[in-house]
C-alpha positions as CSV (number, residue, x, y, z in Angstrom):
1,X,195.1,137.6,126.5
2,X,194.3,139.4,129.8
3,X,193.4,142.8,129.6
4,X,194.8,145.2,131.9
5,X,191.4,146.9,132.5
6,X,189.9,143.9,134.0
7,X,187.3,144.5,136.9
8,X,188.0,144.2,140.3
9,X,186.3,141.9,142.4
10,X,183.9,145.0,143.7
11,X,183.1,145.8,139.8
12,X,181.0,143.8,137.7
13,X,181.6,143.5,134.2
14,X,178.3,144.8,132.3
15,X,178.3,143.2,128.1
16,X,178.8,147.8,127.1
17,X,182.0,147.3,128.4
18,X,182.9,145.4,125.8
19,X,181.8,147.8,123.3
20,X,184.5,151.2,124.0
21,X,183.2,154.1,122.3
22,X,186.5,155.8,123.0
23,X,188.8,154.5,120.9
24,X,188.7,156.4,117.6
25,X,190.0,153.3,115.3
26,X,187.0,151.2,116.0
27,X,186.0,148.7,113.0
28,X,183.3,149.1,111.3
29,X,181.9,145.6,112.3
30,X,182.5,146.7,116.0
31,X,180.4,149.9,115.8
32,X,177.6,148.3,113.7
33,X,177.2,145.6,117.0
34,X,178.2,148.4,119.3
35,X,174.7,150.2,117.5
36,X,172.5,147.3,117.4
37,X,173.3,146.0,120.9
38,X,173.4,148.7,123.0
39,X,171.3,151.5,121.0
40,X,168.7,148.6,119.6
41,X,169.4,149.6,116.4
42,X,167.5,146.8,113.9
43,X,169.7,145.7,111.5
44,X,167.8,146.5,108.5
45,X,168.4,150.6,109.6
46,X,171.8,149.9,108.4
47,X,170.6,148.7,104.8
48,X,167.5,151.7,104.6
49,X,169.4,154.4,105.5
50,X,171.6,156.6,103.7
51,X,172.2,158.6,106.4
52,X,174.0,156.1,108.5
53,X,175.2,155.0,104.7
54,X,177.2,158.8,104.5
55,X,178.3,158.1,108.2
56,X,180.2,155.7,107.5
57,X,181.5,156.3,104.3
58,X,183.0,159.8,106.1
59,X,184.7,157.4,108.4
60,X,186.0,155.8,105.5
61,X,184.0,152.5,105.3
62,X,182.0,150.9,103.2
63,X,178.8,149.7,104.7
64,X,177.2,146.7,103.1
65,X,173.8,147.1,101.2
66,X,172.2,143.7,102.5
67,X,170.7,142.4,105.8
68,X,172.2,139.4,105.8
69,X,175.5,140.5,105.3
70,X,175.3,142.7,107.9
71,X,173.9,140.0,110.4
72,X,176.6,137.6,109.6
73,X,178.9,140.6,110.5
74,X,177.6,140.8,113.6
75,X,177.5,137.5,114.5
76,X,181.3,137.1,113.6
77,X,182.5,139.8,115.7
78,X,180.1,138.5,118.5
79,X,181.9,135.0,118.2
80,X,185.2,137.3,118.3
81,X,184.0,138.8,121.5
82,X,182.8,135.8,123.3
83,X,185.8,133.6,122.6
84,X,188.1,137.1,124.2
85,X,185.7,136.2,127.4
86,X,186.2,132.9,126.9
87,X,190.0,133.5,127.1
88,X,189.8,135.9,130.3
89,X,187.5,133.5,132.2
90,X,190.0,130.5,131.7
91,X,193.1,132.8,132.5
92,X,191.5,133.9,135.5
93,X,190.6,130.6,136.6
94,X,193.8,128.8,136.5
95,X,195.3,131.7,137.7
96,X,193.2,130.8,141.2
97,X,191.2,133.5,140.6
98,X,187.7,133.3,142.4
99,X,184.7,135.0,140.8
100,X,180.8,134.6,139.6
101,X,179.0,134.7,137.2
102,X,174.9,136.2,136.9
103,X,172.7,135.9,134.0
């Protein structure tokens, strides 16, 4: 699905604009990436830290107690993300849209 939002040919898309801090219903899974990604966050903070623990409890989640959990969190709603690119870069291209990529 083609998001409305999508860059014009001046923009460039950078990987934070994936990650909307706006939008106050933001999953859990989404703002543990958005922290690790963009802040650096290492993944075992989440499991040491009962700070962020009471964070997000007030938010009303539940944030897991192990690493690995957590990791394979990530990595899920990474796959999530990638395969919504995945989706815009096909729609774009048989839609005869030209554009680049840089890594």
């Amino acid at each position: 699905m083609l998001s409305p939002e999508l860059p014009s040919p001046s923009k460039r898309t950078k990987i934070t604009h994936h990650f909307p801090i706006q939008n106050s219903e933001n999953s859990m899974e989404e703002r543990v990436a958005r922290m690790t990604a963009k802040d650096g966050l290492p993944l075992s903070v989440f499991v040491t830290s009962e700070d962020l623990q009471e964070l997000f409890k007030a938010k009303g989640f539940l944030l897991l107690r192990s690493s690995t959990t957590i990791r394979m969190m990530v990595m899920n709603y990474g796959m999530t993300l990638r395969m919504k690119v995945v989706n815009e870069l096909l729609q774009l291209k048989e839609t005869g849209h030209r554009f680049s990529l840089t890594f």
